[in-house]
N, CA, C and O atoms as a CHARMM CRD file, in Angstrom:
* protein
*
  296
    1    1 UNK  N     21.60100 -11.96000   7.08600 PROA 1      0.00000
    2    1 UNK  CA    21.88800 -11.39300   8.39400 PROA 1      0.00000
    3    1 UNK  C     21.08500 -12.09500   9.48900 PROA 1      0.00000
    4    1 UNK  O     21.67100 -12.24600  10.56000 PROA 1      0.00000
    5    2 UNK  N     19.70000 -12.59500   9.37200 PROA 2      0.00000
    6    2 UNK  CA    19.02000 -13.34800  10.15300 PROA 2      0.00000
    7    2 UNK  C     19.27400 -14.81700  10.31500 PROA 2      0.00000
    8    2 UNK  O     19.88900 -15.37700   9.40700 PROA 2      0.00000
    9    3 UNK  N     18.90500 -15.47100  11.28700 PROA 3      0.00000
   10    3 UNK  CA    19.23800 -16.63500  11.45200 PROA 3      0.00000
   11    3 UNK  C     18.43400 -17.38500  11.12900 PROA 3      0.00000
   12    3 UNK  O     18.62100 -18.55700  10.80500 PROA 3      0.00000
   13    4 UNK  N     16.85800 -16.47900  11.20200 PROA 4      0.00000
   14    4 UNK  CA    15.60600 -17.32100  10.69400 PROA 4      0.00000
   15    4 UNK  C     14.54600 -16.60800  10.64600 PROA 4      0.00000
   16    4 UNK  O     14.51800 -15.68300  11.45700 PROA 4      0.00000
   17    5 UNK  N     13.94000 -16.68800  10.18000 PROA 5      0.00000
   18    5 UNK  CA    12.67800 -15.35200   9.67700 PROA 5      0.00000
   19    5 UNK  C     10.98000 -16.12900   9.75500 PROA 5      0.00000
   20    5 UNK  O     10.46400 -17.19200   9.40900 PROA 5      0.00000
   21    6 UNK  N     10.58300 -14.91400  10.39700 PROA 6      0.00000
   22    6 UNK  CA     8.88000 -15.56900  10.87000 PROA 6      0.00000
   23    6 UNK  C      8.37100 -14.69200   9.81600 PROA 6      0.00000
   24    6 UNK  O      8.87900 -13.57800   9.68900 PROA 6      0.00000
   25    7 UNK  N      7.45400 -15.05900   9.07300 PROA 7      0.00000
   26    7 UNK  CA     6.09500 -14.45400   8.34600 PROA 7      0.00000
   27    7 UNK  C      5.20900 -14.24400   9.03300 PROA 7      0.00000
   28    7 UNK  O      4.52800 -15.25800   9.18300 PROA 7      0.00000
   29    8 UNK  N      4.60100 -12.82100   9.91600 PROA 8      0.00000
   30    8 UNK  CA     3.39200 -13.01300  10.53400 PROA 8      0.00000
   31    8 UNK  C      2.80800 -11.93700   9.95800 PROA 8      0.00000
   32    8 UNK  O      2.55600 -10.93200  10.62400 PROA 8      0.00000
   33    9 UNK  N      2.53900 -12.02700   8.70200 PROA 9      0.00000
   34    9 UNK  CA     1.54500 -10.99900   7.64600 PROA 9      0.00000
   35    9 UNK  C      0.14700 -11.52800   7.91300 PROA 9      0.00000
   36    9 UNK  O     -0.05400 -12.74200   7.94300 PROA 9      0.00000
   37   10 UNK  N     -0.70600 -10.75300   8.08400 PROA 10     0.00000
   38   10 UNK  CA    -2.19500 -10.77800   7.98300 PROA 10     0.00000
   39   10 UNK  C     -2.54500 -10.81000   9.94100 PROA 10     0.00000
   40   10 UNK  O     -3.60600 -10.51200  10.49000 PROA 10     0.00000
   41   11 UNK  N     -1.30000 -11.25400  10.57100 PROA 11     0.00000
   42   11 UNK  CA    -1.76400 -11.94400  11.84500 PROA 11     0.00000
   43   11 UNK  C     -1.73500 -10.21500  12.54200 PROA 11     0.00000
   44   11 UNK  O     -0.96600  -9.31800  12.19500 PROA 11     0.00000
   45   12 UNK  N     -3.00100 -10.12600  13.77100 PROA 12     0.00000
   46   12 UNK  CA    -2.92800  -8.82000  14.64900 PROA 12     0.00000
   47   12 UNK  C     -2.35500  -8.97400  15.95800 PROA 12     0.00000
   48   12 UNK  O     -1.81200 -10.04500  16.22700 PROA 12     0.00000
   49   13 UNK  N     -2.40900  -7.89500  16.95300 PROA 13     0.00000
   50   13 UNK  CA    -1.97700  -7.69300  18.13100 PROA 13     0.00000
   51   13 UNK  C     -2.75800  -9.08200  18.60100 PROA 13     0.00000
   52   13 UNK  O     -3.83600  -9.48200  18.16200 PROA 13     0.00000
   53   14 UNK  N     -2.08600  -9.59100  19.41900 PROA 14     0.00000
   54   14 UNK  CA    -0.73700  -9.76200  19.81400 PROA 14     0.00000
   55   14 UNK  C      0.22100 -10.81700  18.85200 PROA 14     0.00000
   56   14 UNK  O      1.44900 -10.83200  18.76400 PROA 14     0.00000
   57   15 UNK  N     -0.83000 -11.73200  18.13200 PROA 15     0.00000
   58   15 UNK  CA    -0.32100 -12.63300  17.68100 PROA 15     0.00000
   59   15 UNK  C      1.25600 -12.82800  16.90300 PROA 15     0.00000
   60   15 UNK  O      1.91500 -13.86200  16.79700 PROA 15     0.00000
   61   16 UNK  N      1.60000 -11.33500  16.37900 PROA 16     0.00000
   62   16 UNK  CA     2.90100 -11.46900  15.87000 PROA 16     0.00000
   63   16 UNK  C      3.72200 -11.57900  17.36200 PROA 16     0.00000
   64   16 UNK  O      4.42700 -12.54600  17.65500 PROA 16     0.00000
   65   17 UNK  N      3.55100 -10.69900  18.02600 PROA 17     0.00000
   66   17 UNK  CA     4.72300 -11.02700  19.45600 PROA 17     0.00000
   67   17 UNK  C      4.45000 -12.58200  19.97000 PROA 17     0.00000
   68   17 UNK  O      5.34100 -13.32200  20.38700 PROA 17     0.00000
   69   18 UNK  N      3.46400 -12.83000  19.89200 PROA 18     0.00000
   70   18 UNK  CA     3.35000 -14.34800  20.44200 PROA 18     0.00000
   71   18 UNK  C      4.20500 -15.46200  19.72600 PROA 18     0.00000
   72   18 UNK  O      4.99100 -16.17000  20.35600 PROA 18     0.00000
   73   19 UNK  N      3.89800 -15.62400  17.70900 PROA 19     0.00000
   74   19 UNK  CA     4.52600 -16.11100  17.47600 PROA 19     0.00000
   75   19 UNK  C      6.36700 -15.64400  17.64400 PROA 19     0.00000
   76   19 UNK  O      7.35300 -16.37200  17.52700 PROA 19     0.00000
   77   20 UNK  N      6.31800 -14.81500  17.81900 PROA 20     0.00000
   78   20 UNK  CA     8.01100 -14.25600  17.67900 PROA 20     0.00000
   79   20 UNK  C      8.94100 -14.87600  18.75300 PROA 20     0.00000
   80   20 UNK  O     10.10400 -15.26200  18.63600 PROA 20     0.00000
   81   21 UNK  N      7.75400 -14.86300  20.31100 PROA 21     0.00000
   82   21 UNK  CA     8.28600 -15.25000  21.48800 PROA 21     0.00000
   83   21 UNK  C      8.87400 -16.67300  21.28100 PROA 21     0.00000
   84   21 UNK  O     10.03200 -17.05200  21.45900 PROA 21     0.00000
   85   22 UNK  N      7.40000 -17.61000  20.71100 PROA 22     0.00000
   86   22 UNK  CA     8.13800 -18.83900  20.48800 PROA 22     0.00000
   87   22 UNK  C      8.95800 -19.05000  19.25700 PROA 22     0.00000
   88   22 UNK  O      9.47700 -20.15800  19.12700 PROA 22     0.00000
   89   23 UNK  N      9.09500 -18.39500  18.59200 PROA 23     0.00000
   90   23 UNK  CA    10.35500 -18.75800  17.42700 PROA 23     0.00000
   91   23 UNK  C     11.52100 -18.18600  18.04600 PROA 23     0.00000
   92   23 UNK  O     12.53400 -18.83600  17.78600 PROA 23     0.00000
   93   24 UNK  N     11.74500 -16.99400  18.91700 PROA 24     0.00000
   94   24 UNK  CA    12.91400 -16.92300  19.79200 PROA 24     0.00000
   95   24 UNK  C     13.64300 -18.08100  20.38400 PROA 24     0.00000
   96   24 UNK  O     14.80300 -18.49200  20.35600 PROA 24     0.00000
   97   25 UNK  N     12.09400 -18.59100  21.13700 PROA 25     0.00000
   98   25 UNK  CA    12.72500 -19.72200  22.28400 PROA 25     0.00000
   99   25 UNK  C     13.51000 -21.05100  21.78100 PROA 25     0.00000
  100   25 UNK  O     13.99800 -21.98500  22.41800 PROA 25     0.00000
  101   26 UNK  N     13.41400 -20.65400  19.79800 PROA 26     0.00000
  102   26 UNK  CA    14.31400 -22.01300  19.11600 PROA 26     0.00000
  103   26 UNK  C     15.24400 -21.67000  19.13200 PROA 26     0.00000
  104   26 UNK  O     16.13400 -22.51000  19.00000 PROA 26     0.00000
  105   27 UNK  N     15.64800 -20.14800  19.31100 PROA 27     0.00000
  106   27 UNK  CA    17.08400 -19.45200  18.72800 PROA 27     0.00000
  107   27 UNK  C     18.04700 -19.63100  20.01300 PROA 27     0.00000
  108   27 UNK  O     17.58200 -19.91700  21.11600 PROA 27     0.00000
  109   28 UNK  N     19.51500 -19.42700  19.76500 PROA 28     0.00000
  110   28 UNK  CA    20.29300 -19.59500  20.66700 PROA 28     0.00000
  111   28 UNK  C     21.03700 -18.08800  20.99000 PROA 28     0.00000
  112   28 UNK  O     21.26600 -17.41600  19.98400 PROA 28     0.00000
  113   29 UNK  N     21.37700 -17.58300  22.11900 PROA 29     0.00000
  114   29 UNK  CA    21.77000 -16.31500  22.27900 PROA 29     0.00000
  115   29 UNK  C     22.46300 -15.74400  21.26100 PROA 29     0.00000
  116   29 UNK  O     23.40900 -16.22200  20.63500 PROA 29     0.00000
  117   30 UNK  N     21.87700 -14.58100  21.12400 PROA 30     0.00000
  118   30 UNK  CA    22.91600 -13.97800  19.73300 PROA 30     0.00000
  119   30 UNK  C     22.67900 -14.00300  18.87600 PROA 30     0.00000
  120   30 UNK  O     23.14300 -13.05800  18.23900 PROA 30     0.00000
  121   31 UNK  N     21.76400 -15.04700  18.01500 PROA 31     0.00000
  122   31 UNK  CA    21.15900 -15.28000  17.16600 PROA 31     0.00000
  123   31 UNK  C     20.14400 -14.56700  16.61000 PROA 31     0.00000
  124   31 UNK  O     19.48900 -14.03000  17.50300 PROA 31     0.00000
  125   32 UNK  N     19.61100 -14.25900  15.21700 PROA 32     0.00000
  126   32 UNK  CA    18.96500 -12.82100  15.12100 PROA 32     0.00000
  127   32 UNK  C     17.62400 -13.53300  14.01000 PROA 32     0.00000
  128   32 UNK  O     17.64600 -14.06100  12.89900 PROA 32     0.00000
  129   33 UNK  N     16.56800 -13.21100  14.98100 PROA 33     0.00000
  130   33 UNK  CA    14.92300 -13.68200  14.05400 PROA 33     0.00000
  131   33 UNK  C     14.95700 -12.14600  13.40400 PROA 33     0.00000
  132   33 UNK  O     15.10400 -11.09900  14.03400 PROA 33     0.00000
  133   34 UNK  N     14.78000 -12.30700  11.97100 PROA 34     0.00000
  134   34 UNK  CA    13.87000 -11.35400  11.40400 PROA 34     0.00000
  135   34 UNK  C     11.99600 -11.33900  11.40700 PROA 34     0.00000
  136   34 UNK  O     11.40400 -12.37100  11.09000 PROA 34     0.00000
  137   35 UNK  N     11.56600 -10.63900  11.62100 PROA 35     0.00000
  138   35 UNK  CA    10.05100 -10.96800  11.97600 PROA 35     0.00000
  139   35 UNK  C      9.28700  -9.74500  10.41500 PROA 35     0.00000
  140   35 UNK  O      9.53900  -8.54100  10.37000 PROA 35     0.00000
  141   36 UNK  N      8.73600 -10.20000   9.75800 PROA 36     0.00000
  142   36 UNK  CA     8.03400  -9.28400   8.67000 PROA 36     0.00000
  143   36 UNK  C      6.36700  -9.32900   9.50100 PROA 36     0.00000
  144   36 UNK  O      5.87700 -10.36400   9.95200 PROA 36     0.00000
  145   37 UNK  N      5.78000  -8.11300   9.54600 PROA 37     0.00000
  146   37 UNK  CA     4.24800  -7.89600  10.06900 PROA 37     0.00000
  147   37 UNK  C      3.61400  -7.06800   8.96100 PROA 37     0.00000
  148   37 UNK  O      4.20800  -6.43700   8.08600 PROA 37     0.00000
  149   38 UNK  N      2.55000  -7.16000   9.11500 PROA 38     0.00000
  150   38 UNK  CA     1.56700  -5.97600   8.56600 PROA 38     0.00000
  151   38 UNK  C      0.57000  -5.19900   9.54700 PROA 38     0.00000
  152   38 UNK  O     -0.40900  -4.55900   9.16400 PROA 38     0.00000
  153   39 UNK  N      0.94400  -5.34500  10.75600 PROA 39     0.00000
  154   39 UNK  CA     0.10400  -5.04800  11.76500 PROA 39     0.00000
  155   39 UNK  C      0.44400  -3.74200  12.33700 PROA 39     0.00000
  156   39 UNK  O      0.90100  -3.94000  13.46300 PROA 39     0.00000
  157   40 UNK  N      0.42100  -2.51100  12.05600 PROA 40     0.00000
  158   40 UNK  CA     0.84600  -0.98300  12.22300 PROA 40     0.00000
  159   40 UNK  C      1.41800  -0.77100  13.88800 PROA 40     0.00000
  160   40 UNK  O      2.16900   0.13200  14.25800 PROA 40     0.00000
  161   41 UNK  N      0.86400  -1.81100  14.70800 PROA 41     0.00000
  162   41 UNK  CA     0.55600  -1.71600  16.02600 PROA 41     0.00000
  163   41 UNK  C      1.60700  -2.52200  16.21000 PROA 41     0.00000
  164   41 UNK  O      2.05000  -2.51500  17.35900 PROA 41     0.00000
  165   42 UNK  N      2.25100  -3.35300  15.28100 PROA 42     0.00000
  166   42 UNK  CA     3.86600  -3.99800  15.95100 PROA 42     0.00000
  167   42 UNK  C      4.89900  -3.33800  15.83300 PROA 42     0.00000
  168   42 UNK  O      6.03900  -3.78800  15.94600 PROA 42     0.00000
  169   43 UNK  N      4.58800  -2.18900  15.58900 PROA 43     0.00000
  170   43 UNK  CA     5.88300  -1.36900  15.90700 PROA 43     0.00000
  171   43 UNK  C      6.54200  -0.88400  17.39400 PROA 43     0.00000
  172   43 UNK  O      7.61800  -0.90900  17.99000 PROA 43     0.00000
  173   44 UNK  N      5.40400  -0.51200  17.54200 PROA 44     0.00000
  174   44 UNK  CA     5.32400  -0.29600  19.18600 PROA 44     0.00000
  175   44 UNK  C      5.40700  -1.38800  20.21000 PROA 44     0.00000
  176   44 UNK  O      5.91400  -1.24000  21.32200 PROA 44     0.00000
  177   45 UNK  N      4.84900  -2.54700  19.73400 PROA 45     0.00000
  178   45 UNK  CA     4.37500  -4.13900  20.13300 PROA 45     0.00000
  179   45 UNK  C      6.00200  -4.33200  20.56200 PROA 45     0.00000
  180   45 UNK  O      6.62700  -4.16900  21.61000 PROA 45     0.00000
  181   46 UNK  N      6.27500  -4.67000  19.49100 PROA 46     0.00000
  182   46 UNK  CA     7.90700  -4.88800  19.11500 PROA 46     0.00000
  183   46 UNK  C      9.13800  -4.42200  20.35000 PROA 46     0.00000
  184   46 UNK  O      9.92400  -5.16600  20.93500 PROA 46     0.00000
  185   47 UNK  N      8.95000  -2.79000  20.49200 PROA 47     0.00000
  186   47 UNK  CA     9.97400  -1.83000  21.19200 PROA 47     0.00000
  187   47 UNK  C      9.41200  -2.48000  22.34400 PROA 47     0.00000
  188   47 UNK  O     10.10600  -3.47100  22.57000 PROA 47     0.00000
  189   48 UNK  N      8.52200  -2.38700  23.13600 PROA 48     0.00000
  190   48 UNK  CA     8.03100  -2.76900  23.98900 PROA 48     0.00000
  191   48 UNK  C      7.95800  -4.15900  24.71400 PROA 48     0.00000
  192   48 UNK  O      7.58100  -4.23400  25.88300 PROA 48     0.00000
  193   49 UNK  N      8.35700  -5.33400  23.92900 PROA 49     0.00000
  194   49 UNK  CA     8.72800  -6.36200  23.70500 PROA 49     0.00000
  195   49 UNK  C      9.92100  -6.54600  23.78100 PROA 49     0.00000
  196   49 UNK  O     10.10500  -7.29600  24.74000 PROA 49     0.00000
  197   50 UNK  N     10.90300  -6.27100  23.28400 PROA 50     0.00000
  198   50 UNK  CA    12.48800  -6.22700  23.43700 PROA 50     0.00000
  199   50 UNK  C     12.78800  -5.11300  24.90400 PROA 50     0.00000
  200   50 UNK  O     13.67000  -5.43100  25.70100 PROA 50     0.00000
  201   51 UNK  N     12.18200  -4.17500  25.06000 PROA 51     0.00000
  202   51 UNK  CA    12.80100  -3.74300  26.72000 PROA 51     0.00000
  203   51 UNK  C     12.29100  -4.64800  27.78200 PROA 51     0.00000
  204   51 UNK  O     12.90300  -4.66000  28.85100 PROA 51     0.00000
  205   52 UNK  N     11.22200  -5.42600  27.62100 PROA 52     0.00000
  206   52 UNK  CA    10.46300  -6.15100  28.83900 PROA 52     0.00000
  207   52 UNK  C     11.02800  -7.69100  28.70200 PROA 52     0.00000
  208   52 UNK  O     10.73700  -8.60800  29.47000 PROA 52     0.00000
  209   53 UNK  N     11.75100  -7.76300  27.75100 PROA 53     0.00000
  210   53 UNK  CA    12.57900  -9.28300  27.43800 PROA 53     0.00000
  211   53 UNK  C     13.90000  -9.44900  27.77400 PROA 53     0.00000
  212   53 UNK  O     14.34900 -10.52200  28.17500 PROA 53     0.00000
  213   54 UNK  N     14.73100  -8.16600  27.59300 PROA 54     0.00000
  214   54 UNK  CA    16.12700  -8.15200  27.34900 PROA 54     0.00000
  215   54 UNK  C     16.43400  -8.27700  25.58900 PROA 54     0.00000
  216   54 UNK  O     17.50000  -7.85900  25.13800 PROA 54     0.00000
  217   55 UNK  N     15.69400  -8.71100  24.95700 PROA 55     0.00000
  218   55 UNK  CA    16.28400  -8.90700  23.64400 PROA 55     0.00000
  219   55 UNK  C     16.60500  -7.65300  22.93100 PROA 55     0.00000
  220   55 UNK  O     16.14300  -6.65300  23.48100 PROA 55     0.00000
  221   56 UNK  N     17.24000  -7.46200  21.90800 PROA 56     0.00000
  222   56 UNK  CA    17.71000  -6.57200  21.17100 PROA 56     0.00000
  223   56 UNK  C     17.26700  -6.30000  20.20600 PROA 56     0.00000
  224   56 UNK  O     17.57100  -7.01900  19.25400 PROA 56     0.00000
  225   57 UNK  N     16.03600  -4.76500  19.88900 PROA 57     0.00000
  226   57 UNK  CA    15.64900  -4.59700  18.44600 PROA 57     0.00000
  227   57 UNK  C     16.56800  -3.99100  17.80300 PROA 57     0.00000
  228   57 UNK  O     16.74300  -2.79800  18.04700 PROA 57     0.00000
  229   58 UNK  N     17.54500  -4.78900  16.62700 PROA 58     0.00000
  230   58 UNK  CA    18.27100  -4.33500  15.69700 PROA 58     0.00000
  231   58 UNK  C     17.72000  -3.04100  14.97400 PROA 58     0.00000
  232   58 UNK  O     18.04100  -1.85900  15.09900 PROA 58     0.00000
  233   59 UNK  N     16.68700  -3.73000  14.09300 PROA 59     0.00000
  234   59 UNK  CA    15.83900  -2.70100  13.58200 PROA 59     0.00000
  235   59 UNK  C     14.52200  -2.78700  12.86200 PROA 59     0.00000
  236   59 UNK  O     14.24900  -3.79000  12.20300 PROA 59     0.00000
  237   60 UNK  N     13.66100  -1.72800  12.96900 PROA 60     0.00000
  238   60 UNK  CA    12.72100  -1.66000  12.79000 PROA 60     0.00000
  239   60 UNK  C     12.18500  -0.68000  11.16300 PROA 60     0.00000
  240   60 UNK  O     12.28900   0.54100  11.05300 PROA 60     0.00000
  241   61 UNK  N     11.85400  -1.24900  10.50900 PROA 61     0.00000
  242   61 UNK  CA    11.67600  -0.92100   9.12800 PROA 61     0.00000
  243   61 UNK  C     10.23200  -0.90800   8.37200 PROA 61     0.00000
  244   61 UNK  O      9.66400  -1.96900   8.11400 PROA 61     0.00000
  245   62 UNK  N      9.75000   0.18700   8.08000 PROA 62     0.00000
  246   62 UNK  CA     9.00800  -0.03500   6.63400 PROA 62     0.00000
  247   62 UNK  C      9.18000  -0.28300   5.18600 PROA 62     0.00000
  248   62 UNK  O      9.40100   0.59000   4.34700 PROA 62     0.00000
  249   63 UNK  N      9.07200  -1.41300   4.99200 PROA 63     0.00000
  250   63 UNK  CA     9.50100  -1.50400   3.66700 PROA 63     0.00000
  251   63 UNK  C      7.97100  -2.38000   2.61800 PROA 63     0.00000
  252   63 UNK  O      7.65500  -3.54700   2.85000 PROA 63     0.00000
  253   64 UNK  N      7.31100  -1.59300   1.63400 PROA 64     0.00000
  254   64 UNK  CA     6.25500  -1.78200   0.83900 PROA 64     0.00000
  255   64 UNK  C      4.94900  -2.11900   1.43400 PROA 64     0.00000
  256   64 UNK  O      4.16000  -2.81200   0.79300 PROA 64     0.00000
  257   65 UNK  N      4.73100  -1.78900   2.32400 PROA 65     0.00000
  258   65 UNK  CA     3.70300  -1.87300   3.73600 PROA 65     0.00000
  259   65 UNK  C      3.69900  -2.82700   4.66300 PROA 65     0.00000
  260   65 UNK  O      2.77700  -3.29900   5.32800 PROA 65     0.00000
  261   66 UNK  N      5.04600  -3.09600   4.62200 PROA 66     0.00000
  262   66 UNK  CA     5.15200  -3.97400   5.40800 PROA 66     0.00000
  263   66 UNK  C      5.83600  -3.65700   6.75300 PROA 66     0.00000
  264   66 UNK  O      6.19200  -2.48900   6.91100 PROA 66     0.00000
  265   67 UNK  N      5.97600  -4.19200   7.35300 PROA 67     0.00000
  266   67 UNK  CA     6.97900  -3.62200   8.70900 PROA 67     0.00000
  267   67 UNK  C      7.80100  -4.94900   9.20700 PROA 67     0.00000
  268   67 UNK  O      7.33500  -6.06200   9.45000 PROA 67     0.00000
  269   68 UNK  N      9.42600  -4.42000   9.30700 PROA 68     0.00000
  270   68 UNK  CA    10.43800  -5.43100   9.29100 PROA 68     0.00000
  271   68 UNK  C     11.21700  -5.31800  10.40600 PROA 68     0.00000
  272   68 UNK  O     11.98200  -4.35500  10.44600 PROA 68     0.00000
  273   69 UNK  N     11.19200  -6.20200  11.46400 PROA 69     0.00000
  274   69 UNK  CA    12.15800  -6.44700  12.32100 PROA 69     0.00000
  275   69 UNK  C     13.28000  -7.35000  12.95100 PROA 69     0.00000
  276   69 UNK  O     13.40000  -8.56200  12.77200 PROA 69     0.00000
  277   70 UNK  N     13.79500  -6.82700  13.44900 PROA 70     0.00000
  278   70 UNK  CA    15.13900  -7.68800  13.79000 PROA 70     0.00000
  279   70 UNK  C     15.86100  -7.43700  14.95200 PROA 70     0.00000
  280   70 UNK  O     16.49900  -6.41800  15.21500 PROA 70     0.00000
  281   71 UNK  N     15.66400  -8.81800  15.88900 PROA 71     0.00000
  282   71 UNK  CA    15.37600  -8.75300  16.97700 PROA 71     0.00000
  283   71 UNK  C     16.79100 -10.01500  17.46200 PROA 71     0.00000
  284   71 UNK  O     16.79400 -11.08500  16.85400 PROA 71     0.00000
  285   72 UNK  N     17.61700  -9.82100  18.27500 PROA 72     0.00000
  286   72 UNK  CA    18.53100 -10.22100  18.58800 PROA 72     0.00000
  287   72 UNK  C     18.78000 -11.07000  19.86800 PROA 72     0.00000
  288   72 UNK  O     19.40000 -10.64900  20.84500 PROA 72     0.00000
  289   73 UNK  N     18.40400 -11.91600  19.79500 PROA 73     0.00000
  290   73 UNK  CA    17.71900 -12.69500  21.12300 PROA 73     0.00000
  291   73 UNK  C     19.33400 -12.69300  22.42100 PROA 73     0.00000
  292   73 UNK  O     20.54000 -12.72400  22.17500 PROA 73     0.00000
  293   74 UNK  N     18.93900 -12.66600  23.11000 PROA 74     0.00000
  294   74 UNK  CA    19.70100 -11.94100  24.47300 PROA 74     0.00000
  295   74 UNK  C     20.62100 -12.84100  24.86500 PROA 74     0.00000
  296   74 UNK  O     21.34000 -12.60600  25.83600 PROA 74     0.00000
């Protein structure tokens, strides 16, 4: 379903939105980064990130302590 997927496990605030911003800026409209975190605080990071961007959080998931998103670049 993704077009391309960032690993930012171990990394904290802000650093997963940072890397996400620039792995967006490879994607072409429409196109959908999955982003995996371990950072409890990118959940919120995330929502907050997609209304102040325009981009689209598909969805936001816990899955084995991890936290999974999918973000739909604008």
């Amino acid at each position: 379903m993704a077009d391309k997927e960032l690993d930012a496990s171990g990394l904290n605030c802000p650093l997963p939105i940072l890397r996400a911003k620039k792995t967006l800026g490879e994607l072409k409209s429409g196109q959908v980064l999955k982003i995996v975190a371990t950072d409890p605080g990118s959940v919120k990071d995330f929502e907050a990130f997609a209304k102040q961007t325009g981009n689209s959080l598909l969805e936001s998931k816990e899955e084995g302590g991890k936290f999974v998103f999918l973000l739909k670049k604008a």
